[in-house]
C-alpha positions in Angstrom: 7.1 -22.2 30.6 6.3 -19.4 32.9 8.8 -16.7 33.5 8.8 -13.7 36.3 10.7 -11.6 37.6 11.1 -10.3 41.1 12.2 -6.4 40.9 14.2 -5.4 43.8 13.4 -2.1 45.0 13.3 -1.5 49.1 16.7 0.0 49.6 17.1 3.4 50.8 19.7 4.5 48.5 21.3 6.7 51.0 24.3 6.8 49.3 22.9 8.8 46.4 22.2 11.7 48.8 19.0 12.6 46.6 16.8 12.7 49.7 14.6 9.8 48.3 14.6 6.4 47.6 17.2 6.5 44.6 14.5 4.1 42.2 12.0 6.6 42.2 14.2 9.9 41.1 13.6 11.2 37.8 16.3 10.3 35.1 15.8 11.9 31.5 12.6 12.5 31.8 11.7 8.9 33.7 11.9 7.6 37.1 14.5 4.4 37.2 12.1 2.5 38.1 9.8 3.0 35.4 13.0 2.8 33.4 13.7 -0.8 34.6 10.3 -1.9 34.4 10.3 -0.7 30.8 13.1 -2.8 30.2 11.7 -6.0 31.9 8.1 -5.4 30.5 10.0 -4.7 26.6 11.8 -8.0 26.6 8.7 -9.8 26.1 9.7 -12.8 28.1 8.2 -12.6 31.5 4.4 -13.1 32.4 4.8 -10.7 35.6 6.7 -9.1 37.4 6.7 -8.2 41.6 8.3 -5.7 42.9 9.5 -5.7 46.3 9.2 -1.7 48.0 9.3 -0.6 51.8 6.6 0.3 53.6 7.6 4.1 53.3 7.7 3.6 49.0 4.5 1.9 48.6 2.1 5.6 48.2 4.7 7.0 46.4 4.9 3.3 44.0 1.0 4.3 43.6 1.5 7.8 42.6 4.3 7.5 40.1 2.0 4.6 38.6 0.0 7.7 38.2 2.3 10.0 36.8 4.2 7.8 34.5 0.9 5.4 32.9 0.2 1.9 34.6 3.6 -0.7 34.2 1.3 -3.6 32.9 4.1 -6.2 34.0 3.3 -5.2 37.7 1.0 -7.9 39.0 1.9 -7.8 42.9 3.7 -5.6 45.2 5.0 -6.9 48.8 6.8 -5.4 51.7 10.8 -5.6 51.8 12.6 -7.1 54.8 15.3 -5.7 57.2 18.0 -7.5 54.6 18.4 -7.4 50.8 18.1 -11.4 51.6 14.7 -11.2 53.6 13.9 -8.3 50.5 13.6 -10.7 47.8 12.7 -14.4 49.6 9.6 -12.1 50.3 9.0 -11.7 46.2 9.9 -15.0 45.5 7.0 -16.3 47.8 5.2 -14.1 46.0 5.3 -15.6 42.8 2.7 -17.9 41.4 2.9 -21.6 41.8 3.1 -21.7 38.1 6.3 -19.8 37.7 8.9 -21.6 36.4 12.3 -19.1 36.4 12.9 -15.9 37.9 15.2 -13.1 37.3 16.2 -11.2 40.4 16.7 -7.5 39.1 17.9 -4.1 41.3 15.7 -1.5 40.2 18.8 0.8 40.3 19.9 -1.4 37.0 17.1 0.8 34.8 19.8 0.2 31.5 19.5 -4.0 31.4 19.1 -5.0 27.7 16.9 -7.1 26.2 20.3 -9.2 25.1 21.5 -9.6 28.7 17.8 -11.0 29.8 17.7 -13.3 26.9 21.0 -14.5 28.0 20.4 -15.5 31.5 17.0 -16.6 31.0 18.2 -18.9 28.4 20.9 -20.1 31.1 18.8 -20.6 33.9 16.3 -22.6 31.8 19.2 -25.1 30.5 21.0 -25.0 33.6 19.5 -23.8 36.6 20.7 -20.3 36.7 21.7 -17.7 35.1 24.0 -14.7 36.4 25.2 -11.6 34.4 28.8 -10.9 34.6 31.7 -9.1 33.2 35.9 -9.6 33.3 37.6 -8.2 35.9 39.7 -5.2 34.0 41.6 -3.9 37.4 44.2 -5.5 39.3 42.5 -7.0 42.5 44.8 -7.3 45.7 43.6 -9.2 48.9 44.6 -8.1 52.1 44.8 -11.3 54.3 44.1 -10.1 58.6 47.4 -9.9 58.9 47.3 -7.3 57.0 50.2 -8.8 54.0 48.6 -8.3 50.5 48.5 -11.2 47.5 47.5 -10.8 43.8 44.3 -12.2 42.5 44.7 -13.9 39.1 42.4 -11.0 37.1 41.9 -13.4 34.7 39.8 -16.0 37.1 37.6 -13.3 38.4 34.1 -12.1 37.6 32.0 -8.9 38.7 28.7 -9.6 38.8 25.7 -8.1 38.0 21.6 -8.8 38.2 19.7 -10.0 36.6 20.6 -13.1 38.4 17.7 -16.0 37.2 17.4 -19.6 38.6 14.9 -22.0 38.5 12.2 -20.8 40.9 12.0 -23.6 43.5 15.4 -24.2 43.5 16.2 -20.7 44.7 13.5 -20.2 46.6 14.5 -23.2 48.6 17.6 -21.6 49.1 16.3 -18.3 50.4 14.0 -20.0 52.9 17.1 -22.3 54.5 19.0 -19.0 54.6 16.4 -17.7 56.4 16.5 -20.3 58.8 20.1 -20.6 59.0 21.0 -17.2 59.6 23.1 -16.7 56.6 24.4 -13.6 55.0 25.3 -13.0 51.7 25.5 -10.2 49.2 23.6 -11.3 46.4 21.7 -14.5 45.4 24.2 -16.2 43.3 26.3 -16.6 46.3 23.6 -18.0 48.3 22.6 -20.6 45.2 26.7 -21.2 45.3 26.4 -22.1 49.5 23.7 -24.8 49.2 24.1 -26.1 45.2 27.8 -25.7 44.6 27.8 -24.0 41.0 26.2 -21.2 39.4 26.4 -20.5 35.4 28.5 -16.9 34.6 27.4 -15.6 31.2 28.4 -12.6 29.8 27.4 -10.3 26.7 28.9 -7.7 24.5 26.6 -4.9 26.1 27.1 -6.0 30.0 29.2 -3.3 30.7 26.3 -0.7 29.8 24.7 -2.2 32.4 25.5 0.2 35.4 24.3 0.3 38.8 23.5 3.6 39.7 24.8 4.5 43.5 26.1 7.8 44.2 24.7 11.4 43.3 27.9 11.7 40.9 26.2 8.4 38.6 23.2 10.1 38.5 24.7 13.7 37.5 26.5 11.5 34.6 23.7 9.8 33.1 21.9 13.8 32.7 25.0 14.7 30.9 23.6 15.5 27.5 24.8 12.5 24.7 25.7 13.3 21.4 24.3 10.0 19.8 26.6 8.6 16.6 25.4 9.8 13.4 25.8 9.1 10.1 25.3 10.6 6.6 24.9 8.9 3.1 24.5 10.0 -0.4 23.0 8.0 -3.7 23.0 8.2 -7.2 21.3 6.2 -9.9 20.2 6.6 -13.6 17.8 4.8 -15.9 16.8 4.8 -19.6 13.8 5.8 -20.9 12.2 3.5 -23.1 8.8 2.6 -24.9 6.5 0.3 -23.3 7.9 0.4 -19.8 5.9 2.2 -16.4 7.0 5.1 -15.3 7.6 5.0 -11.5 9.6 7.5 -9.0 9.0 7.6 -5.5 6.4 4.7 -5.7 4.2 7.0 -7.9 2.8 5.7 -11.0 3.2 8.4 -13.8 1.2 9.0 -17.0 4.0 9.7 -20.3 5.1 8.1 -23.1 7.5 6.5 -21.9 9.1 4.5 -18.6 11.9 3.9 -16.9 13.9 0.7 -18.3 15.7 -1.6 -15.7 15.3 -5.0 -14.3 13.1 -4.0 -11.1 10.6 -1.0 -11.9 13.5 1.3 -12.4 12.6 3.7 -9.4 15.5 5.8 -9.9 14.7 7.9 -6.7 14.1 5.1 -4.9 17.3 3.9 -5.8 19.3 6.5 -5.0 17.4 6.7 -1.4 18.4 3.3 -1.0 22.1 3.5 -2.1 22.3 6.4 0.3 20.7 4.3 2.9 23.2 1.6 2.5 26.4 4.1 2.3 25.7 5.5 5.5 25.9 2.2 6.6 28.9 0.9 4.9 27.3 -2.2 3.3 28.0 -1.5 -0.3 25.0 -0.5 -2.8 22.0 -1.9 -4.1 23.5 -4.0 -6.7 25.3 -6.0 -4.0 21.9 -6.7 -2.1 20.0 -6.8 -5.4 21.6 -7.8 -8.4 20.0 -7.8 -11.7 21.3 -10.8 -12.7 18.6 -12.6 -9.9 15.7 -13.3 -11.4 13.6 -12.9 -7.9 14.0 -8.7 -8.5 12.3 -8.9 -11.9 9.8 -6.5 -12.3 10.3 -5.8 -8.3 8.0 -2.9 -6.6 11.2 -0.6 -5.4 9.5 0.7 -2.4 9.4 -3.4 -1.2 13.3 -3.2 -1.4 13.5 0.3 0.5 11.9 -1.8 3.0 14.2 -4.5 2.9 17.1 -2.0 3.2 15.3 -0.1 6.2 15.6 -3.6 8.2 18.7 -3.3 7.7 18.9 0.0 9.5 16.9 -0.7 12.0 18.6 -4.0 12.6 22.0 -2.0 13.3 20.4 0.5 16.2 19.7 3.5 13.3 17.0 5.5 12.5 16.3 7.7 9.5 16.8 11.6 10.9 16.2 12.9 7.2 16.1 12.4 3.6 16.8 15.1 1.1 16.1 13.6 -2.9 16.2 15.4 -6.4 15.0 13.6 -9.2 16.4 15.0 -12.9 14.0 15.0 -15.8 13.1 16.9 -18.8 9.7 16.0 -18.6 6.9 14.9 -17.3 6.3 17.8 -15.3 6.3 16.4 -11.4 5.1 19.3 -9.7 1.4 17.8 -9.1 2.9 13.9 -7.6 5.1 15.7 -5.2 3.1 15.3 -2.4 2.4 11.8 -2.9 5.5 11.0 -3.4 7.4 12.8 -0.7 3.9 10.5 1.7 5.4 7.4 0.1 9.3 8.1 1.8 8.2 9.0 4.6 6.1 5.6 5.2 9.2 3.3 4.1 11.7 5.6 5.7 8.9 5.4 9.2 9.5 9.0 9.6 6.9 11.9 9.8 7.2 13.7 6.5 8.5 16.9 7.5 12.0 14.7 7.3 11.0 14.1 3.6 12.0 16.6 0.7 11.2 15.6 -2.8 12.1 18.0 -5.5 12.4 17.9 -9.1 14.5 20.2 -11.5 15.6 20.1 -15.0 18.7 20.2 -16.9 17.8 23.2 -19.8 17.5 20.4 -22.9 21.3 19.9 -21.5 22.9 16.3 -21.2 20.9 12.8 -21.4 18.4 14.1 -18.9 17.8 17.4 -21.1 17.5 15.5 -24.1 15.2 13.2 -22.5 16.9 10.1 -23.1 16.8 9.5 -19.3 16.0 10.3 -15.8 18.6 10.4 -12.8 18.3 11.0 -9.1 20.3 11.9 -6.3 19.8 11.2 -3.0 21.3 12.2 0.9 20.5 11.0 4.3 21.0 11.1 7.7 21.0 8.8 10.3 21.0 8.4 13.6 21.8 5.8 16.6 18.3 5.3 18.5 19.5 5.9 22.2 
């Protein structure tokens, strides 16, 4: 089932006042365009896309191509018309006989989440289209030519966005009796509405994220720095030692008399890491997720649950910004495994290892640790919302 998408981008954007097309100005370090084809190309679901420029935007299409690395999802490029209407009938006819759905996207819509294009996709396949919306929040009053003004029931109304995606014949049908009847609309759901009757609304928690950007005051907010969420966590575990048992911390195997004891491999600094992990994210500790009383975490390789825990992280928007841990021991001496260790956290964590610090430290012969009946770690991270 073959999916494209046709990327509206032929406007002038006047309106924004930036003295060029709006598509093609820089934001954060990245043209919108090249934002919005970003998002498109990283949904994975389309085999192409076209994108639809004036006549004016097609050298300067070629140069940011240039300047920001080839948009692999670009397969063709055609000429706007005088109308937003005649703008995208000309990408539809564009598309391949073998395309099945489209999803009509404004360029100046660079923030469009993989969620949203899942969501219309998934509509238009089941039932003919597919149209991002959100509720109405405002009070709407209509002003009738006679100038007396009626409430609009907020409740029954819709804004809608793009992407907008319908079967591809059906809509390019559409578009081409449009053409020849003259009619205008203002965007395609509305003409899919005129000759069909019905188009499917679907919304999603993130739609409202999904900004159009018009004026020269949107584009002055998006460059406002953001302060992304952040969150800190701190662990603490302890283990035994006892005879005939490995010794493991940090996923480092080490020679002494005796190991760790504990249902998994007793990785205390993993553990703490992990519990630390899981605090910052306010989903308990590792004896919730992995109880010793389940036989599946026998013997289990520690660093194998980090990774299980870093999905988790991942899963929720986060990434690790740092990860400070101090293992407690008598002996062995750790001075020499640092290194390897501290190589190990930064692979599970996926971080560069200047965010890693592994350090060890003794207690003077004081306490369980001193009088080497045990090992303990503690454990702090941060981390951080992925923008």
């Amino acid at each position: 089932m073959s999916c494209w998408a046709v990327i509206v981008a032929a406007g002038r954007g006047d309106r924004a006042g930036l003295g060029v097309n709006k598509v093609f100005f820089p934001l954060r370090g990245r043209s919108v365009l090249g934002r919005c084809l970003d998002a498109i190309e990283g949904s994975a679901r389309f085999d192409g896309a076209v994108v639809v420029l004036s006549e004016a935007d097609e050298a300067r299409f070629a140069e940011l191509q240039r300047a920001e690395g080839p948009y692999g999802i670009v397969k063709r490029i055609v000429r706007g018309g005088k109308t937003r209407r005649d703008s995208v009938c000309n990408g539809l006819l564009a598309l391949p006989r073998e395309a099945a759905f489209v999803a009509i996207h404004d360029a100046a819509r660079p923030f469009v989440s993989k969620n949203i294009i899942d969501a219309t996709l998934d509509s238009a396949i089941k039932s003919g289209s597919g149209v991002i919306s959100t509720p109405v929040v405002d009070t709407i009053k209509q002003v009738g030519q006679d100038g007396r003004v009626s409430s609009l029931d907020r409740n029954a109304l819709r804004a809608v966005q793009t992407p907008q995606c319908f079967d591809c014949q059906l809509i390019l049908k559409a578009h081409l009796r449009a053409r020849e009847d003259g009619l205008s609309v203002t965007d395609d759901a509305m003409l899919f509405e005129h000759y069909y009757g019905d188009v499917t609304l679907v919304t999603t928690d993130d739609a409202a994220e999904n900004i159009k950007l018009t004026t020269k005051k949107d584009f002055e907010a998006m460059e406002k720095p953001v302060v992304p969420e952040v969150r800190v966590g701190q662990g603490y575990d302890a283990h035994r030692l006892a005879e005939g048992r490995r010794l493991v911390l940090c996923g480092v195997e080490i020679p002494h008399d005796r190991g760790l004891d504990g249902h998994s491999d007793a990785d205390v600094a993993v553990h703490a890491l992990m519990d630390a992990l899981l605090g910052a994210l306010a989903l308990g500790d590792i004896g919730r997720h992995f109880p010793d009383t389940d036989p599946k975490y026998k013997g289990a390789d520690s660093m194998k649950l980090l990774e299980a825990v870093m999905a988790m992280v991942t899963e929720r928007g986060f990434r690790v910004g740092n990860a400070d841990i101090t293992i407690v021991a008598q002996k062995p001496k750790l001075a020499g495994y640092m290194a390897q260790m501290k190589a190990n956290i930064a692979r599970g964590l996926n971080v560069d290892e200047d965010r890693v610090n592994v350090k060890a430290t003794t207690t003077e012969h004081m306490g369980f640790e001193g009088e080497e009946l045990g090992i303990s770690s503690t454990a702090a991270v941060i981390i951080c919302k992925q923008a």
